[in-house]
DOVOSE-880831 format. One record per residue: residue in one letter; residue number from 1; x, y, z of N, C-alpha, C in turn. Coordinates in steps of 0.1 Angstrom, whole numbers, plus 5000, padded with zeros to 4 digits. Atoms other than C-alpha are relative to their C-alpha. Layout:
<banu><res>A</res><n>NUM</n><n_px>X</n_px><n_py>Y</n_py><n_pz>Z</n_pz><ca_px>X</ca_px><ca_py>Y</ca_py><ca_pz>Z</ca_pz><c_px>X</c_px><c_py>Y</c_py><c_pz>Z</c_pz></banu>
...
This chain:
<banu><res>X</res><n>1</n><n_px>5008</n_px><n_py>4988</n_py><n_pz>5000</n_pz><ca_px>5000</ca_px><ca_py>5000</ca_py><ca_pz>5000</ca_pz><c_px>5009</c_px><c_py>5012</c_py><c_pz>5000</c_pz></banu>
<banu><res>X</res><n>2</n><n_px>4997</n_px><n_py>4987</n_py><n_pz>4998</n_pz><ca_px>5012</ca_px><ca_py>5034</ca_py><ca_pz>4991</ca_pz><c_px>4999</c_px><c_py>5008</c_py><c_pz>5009</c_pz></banu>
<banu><res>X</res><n>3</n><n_px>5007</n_px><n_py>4991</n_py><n_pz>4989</n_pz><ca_px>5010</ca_px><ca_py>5062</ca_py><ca_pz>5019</ca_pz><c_px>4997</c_px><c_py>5010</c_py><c_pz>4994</c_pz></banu>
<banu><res>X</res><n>4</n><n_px>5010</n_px><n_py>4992</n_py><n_pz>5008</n_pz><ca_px>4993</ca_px><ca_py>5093</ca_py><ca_pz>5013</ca_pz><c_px>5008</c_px><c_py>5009</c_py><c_pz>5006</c_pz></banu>
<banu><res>X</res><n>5</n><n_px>4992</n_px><n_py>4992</n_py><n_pz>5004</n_pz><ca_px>5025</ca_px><ca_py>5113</ca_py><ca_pz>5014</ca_pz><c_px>5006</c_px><c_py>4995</c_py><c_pz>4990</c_pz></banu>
<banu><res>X</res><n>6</n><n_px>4995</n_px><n_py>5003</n_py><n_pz>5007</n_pz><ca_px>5041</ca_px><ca_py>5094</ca_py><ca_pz>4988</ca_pz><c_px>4990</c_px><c_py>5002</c_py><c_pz>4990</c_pz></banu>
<banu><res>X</res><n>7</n><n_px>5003</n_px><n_py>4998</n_py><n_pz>5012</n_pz><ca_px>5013</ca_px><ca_py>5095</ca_py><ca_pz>4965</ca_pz><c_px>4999</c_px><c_py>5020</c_py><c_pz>5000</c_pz></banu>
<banu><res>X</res><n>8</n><n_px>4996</n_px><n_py>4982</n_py><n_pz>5001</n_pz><ca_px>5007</ca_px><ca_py>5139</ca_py><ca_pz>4975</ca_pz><c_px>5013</c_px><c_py>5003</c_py><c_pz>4988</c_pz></banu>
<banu><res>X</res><n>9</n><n_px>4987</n_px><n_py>4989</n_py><n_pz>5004</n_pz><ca_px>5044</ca_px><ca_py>5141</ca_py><ca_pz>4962</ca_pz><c_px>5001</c_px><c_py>4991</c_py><c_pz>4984</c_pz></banu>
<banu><res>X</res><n>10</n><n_px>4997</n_px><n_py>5002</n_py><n_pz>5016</n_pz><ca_px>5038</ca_px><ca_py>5121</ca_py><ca_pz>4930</ca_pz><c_px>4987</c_px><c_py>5009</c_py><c_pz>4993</c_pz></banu>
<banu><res>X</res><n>11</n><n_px>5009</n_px><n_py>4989</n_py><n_pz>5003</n_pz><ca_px>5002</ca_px><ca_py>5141</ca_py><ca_pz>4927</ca_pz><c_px>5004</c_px><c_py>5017</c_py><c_pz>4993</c_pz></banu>
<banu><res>X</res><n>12</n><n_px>5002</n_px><n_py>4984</n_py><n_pz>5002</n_pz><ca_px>5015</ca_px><ca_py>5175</ca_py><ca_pz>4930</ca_pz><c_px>5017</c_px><c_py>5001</c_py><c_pz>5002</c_pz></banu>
<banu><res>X</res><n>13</n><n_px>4987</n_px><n_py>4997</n_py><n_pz>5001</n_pz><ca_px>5054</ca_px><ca_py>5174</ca_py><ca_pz>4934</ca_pz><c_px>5003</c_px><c_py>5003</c_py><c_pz>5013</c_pz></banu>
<banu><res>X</res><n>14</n><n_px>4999</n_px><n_py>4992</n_py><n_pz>4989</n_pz><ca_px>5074</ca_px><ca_py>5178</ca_py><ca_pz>4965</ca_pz><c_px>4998</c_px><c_py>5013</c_py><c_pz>5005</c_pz></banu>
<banu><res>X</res><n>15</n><n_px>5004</n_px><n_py>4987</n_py><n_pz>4998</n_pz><ca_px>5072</ca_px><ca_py>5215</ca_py><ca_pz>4971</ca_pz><c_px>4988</c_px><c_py>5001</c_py><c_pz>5003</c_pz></banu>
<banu><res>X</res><n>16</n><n_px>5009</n_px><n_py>5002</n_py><n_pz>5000</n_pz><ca_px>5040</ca_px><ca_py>5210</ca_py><ca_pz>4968</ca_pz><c_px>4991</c_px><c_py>4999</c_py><c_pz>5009</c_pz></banu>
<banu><res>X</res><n>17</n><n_px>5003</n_px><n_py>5012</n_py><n_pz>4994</n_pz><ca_px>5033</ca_px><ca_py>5184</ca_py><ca_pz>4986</ca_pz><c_px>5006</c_px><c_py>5004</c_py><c_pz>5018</c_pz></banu>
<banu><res>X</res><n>18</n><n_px>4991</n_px><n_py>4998</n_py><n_pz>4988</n_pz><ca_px>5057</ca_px><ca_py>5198</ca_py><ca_pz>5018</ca_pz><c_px>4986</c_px><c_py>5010</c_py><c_pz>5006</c_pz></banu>
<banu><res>X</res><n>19</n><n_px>5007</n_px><n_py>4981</n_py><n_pz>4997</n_pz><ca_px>5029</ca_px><ca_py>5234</ca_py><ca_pz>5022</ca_pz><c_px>4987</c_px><c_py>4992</c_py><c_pz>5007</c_pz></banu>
<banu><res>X</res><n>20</n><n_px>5011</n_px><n_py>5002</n_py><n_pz>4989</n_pz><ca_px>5005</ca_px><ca_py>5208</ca_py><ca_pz>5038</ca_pz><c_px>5010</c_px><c_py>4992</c_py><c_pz>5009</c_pz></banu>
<banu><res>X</res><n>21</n><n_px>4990</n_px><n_py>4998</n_py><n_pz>4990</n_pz><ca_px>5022</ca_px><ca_py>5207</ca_py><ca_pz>5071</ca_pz><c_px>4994</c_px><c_py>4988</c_py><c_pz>5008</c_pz></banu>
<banu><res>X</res><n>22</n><n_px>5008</n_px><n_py>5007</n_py><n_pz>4986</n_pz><ca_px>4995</ca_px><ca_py>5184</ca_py><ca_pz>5095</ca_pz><c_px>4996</c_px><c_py>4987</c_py><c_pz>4992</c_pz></banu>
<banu><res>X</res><n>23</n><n_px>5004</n_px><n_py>5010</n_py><n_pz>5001</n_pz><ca_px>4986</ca_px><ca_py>5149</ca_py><ca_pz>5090</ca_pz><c_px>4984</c_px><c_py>5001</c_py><c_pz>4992</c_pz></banu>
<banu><res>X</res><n>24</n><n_px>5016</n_px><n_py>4994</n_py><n_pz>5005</n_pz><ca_px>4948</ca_px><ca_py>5166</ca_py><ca_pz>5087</ca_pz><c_px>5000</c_px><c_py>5006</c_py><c_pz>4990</c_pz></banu>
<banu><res>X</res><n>25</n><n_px>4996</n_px><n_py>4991</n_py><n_pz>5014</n_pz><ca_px>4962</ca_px><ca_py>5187</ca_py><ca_pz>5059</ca_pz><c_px>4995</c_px><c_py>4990</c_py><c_pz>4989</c_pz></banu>
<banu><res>X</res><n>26</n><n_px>4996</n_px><n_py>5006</n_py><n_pz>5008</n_pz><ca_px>4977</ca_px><ca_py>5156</ca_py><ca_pz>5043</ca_pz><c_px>4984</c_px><c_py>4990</c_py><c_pz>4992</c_pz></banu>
<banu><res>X</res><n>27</n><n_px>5007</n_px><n_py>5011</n_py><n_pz>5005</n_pz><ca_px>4950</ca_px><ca_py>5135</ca_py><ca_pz>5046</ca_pz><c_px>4988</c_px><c_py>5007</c_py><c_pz>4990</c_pz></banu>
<banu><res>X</res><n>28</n><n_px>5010</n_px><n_py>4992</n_py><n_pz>5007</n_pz><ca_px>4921</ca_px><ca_py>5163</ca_py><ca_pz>5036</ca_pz><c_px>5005</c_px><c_py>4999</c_py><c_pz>4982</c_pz></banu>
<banu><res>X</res><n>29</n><n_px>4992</n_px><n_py>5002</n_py><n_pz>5011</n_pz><ca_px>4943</ca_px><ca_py>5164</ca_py><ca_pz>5005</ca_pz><c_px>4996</c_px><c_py>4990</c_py><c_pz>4991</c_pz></banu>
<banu><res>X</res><n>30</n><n_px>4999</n_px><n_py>5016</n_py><n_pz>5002</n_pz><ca_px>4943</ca_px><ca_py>5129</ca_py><ca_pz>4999</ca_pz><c_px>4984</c_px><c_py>4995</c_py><c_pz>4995</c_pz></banu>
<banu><res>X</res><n>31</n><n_px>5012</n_px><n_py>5007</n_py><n_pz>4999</n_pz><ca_px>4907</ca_px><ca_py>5121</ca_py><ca_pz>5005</ca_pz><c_px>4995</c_px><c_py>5015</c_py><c_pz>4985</c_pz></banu>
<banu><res>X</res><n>32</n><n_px>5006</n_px><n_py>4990</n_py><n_pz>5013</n_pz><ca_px>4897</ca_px><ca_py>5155</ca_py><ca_pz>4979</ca_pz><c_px>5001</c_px><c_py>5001</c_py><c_pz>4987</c_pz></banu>
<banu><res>X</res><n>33</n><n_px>4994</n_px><n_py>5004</n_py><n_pz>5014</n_pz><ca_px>4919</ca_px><ca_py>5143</ca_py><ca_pz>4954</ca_pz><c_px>4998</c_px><c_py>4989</c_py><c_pz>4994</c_pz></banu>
<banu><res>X</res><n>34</n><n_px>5006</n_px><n_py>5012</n_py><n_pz>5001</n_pz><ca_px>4905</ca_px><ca_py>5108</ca_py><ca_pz>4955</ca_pz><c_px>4988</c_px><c_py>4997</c_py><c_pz>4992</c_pz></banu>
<banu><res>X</res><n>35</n><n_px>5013</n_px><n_py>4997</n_py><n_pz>5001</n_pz><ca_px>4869</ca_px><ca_py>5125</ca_py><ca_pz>4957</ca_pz><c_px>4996</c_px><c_py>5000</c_py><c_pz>4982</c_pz></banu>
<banu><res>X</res><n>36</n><n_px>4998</n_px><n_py>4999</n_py><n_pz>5013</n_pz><ca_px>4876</ca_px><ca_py>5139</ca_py><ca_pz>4920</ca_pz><c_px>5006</c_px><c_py>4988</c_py><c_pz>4992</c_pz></banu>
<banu><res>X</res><n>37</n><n_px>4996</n_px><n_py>5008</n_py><n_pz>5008</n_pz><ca_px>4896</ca_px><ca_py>5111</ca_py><ca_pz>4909</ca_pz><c_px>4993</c_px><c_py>4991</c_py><c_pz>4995</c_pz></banu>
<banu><res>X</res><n>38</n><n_px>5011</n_px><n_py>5013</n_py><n_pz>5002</n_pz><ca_px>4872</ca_px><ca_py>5087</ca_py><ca_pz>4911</ca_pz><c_px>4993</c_px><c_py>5003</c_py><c_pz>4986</c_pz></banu>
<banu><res>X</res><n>39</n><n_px>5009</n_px><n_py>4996</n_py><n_pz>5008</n_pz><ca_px>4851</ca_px><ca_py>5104</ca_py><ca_pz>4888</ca_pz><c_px>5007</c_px><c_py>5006</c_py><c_pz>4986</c_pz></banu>
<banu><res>X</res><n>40</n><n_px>4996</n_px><n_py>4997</n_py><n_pz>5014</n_pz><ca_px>4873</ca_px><ca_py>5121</ca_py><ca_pz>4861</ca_pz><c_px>5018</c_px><c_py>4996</c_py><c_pz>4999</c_pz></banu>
<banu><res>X</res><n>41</n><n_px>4988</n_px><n_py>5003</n_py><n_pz>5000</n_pz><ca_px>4906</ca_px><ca_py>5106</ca_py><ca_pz>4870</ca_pz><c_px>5012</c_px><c_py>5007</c_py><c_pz>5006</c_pz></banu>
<banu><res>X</res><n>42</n><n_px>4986</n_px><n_py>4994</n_py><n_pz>4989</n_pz><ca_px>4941</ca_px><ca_py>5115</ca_py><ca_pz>4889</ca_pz><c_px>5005</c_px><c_py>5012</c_py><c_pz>4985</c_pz></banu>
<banu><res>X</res><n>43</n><n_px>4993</n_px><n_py>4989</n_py><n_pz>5010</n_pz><ca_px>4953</ca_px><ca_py>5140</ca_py><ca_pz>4856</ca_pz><c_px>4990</c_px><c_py>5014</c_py><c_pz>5007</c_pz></banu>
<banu><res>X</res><n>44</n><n_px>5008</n_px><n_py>4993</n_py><n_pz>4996</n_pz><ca_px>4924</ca_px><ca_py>5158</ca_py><ca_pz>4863</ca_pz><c_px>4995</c_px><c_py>5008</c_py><c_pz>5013</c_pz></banu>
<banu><res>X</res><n>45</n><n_px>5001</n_px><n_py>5000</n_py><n_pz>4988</n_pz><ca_px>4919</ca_px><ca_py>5154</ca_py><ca_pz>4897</ca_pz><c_px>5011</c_px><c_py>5014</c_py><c_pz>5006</c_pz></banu>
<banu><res>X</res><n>46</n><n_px>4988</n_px><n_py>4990</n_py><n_pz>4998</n_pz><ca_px>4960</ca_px><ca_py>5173</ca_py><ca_pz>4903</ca_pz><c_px>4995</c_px><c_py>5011</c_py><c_pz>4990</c_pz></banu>
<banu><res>X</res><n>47</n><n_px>5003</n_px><n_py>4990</n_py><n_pz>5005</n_pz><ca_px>4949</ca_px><ca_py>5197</ca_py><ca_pz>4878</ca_pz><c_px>4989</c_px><c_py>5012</c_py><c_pz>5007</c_pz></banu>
<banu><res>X</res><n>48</n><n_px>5007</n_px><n_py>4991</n_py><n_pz>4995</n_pz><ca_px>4920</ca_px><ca_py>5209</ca_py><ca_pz>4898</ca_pz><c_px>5006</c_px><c_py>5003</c_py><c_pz>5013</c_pz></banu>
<banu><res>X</res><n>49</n><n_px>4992</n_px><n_py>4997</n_py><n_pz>4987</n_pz><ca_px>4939</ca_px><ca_py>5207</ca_py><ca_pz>4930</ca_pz><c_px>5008</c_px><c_py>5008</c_py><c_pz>5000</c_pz></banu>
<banu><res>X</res><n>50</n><n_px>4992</n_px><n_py>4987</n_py><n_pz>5006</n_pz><ca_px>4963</ca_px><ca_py>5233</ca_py><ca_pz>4918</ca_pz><c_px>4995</c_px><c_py>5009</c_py><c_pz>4995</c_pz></banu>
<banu><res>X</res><n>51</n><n_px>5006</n_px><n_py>4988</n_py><n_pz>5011</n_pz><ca_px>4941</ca_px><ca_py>5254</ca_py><ca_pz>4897</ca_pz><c_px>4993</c_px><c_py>5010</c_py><c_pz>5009</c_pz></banu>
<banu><res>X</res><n>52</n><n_px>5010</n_px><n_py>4993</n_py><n_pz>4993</n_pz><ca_px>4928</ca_px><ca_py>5286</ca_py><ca_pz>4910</ca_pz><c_px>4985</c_px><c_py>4996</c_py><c_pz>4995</c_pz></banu>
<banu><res>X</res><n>53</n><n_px>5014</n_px><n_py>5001</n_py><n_pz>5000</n_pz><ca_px>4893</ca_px><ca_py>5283</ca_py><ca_pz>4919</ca_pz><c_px>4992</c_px><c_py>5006</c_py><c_pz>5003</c_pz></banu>
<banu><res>X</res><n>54</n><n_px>5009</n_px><n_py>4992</n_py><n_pz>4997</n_pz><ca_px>4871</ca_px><ca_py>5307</ca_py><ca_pz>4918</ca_pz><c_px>4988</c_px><c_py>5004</c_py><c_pz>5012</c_pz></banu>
<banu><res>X</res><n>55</n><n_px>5006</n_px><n_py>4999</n_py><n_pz>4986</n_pz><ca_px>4845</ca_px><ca_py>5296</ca_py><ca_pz>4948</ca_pz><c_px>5009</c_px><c_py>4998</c_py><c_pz>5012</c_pz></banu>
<banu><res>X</res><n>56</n><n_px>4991</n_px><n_py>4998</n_py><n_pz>4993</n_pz><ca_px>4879</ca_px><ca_py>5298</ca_py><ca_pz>4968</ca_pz><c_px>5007</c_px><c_py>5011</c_py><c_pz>4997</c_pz></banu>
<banu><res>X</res><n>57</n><n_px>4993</n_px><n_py>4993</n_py><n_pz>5000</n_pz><ca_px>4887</ca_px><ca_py>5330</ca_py><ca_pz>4964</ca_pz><c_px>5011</c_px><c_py>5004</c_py><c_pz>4990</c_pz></banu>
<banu><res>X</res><n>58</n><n_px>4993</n_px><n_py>5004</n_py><n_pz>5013</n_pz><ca_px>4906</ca_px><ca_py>5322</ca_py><ca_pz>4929</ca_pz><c_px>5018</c_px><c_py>5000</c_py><c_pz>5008</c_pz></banu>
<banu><res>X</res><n>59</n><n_px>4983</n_px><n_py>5007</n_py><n_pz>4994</n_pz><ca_px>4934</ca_px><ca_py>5304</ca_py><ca_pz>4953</ca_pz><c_px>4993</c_px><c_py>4982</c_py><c_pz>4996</c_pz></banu>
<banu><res>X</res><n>60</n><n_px>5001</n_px><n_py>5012</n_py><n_pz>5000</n_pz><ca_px>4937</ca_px><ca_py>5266</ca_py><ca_pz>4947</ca_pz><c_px>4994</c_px><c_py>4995</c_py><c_pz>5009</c_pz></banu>
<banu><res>X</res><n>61</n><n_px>5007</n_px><n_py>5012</n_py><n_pz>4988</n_pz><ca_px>4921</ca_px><ca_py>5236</ca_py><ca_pz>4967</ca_pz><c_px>5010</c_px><c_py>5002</c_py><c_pz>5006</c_pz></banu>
<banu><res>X</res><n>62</n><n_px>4990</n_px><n_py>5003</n_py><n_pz>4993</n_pz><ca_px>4957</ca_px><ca_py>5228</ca_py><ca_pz>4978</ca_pz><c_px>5001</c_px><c_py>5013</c_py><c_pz>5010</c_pz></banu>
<banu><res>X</res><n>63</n><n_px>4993</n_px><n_py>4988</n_py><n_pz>4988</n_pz><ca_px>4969</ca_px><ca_py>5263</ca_py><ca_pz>4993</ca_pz><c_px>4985</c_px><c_py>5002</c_py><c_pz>5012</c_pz></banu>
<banu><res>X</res><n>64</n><n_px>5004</n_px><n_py>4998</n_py><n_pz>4994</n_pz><ca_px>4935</ca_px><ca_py>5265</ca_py><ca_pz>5007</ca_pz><c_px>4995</c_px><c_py>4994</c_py><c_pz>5015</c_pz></banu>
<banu><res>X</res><n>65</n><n_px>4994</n_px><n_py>5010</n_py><n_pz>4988</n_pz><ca_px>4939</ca_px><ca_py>5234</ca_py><ca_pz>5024</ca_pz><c_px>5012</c_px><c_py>4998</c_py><c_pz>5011</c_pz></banu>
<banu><res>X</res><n>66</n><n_px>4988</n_px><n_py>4996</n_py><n_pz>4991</n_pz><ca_px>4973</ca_px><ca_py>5243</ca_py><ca_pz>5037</ca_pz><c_px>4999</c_px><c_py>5015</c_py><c_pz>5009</c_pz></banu>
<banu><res>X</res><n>67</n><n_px>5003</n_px><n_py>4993</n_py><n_pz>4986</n_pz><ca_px>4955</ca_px><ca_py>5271</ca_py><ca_pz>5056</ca_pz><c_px>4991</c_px><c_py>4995</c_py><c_pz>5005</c_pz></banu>
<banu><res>X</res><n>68</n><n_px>5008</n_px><n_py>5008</n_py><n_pz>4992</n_pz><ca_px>4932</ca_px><ca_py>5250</ca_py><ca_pz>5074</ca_pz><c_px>4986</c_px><c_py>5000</c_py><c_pz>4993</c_pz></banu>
<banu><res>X</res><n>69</n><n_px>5012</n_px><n_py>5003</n_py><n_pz>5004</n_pz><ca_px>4904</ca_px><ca_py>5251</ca_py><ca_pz>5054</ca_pz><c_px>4990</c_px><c_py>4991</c_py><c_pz>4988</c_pz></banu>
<banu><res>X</res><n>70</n><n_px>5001</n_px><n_py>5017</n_py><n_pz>5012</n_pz><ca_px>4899</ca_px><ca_py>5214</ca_py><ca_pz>5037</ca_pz><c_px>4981</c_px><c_py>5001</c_py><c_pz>5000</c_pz></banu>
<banu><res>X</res><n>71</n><n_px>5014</n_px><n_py>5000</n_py><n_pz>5006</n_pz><ca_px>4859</ca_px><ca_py>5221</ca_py><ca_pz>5044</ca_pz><c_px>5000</c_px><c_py>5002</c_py><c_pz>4989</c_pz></banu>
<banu><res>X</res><n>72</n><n_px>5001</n_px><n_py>4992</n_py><n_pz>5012</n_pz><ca_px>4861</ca_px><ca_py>5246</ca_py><ca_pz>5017</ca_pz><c_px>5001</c_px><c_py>4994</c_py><c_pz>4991</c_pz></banu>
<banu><res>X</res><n>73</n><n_px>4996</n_px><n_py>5005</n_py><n_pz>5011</n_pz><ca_px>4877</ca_px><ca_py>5230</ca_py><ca_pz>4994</ca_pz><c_px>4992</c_px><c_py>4988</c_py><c_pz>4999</c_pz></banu>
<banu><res>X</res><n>74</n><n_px>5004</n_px><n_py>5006</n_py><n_pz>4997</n_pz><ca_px>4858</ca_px><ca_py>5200</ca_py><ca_pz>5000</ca_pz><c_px>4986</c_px><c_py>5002</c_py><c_pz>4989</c_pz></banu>
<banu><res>X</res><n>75</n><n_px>5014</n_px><n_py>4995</n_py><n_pz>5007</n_pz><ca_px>4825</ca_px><ca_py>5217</ca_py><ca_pz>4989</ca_pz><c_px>5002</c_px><c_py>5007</c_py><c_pz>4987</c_pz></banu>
<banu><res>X</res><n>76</n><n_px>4999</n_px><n_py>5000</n_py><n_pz>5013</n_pz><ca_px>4841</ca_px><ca_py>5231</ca_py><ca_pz>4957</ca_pz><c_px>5006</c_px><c_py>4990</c_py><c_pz>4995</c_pz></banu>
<banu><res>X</res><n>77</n><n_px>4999</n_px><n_py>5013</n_py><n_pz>5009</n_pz><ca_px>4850</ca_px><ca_py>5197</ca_py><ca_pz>4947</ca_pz><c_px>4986</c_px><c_py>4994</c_py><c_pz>5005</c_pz></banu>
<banu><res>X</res><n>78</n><n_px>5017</n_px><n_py>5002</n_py><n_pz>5000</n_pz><ca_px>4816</ca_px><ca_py>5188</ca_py><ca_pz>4957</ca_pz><c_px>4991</c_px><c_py>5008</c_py><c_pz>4990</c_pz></banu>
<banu><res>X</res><n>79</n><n_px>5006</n_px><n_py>4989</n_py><n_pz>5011</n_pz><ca_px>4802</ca_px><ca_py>5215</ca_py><ca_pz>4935</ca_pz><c_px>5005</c_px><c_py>4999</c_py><c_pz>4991</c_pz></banu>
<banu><res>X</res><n>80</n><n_px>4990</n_px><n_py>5006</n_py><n_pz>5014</n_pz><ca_px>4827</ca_px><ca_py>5205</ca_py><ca_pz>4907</ca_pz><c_px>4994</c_px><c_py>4989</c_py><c_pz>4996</c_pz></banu>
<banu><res>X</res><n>81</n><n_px>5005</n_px><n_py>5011</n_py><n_pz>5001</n_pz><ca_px>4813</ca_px><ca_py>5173</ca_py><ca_pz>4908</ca_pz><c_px>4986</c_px><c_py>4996</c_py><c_pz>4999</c_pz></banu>
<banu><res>X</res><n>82</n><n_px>5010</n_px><n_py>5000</n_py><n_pz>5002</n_pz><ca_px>4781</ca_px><ca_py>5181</ca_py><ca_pz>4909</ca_pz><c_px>4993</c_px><c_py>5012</c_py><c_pz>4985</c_pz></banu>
<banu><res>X</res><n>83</n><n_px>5001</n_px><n_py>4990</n_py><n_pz>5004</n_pz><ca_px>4783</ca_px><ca_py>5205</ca_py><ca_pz>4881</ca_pz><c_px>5002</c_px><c_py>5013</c_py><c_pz>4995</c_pz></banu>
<banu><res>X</res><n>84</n><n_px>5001</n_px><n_py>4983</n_py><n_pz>4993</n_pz><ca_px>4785</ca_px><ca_py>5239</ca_py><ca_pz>4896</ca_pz><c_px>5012</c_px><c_py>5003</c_py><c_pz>4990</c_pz></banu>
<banu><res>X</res><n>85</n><n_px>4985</n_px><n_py>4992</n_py><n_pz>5010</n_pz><ca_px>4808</ca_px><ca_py>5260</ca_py><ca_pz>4871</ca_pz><c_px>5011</c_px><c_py>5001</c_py><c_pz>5008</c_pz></banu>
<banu><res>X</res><n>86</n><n_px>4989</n_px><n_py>4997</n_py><n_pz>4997</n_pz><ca_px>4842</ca_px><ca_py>5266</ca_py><ca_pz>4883</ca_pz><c_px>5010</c_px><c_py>5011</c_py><c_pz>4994</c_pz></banu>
């Protein structure tokens, strides 16, 4: 089994991958990029995870998860998923 820092740093690159600091970061991360993957695949998935995003403030999933707020992000991959423009 892979851990879910090893895959983070093949997702999105170390650098990246280091700016979520907490285990809760890592995992929020982990399970958001999953959430998407499932459905349009891991290219996709790291592309939205990095991409500014408009119902966040046009900051990424990631950085906005690296300030503690993995809800957020959470509900615009829920709203991605359901749809909702981006």
């Amino acid at each position: 089994m892979v851990s879910i820092e090893a895959d983070l740093t093949a997702w999105f690159g170390p650098t990246a991958a280091r700016t979520l600091t907490t285990a809760v970061q890592r995992a929020a991360a982990h399970r958001i990029h999953r959430m998407i993957a499932d459905t349009a695949g891991d290219a996709v998935a790291t592309m939205w995870m990095v991409g500014m995003n408009p119902h966040l403030g046009d900051r990424s999933p990631l950085d906005v998860i690296a300030d503690g707020r993995a809800r957020d992000a959470e509900a615009a991959a829920r709203g991605y998923l359901n749809g909702v423009p981006t």
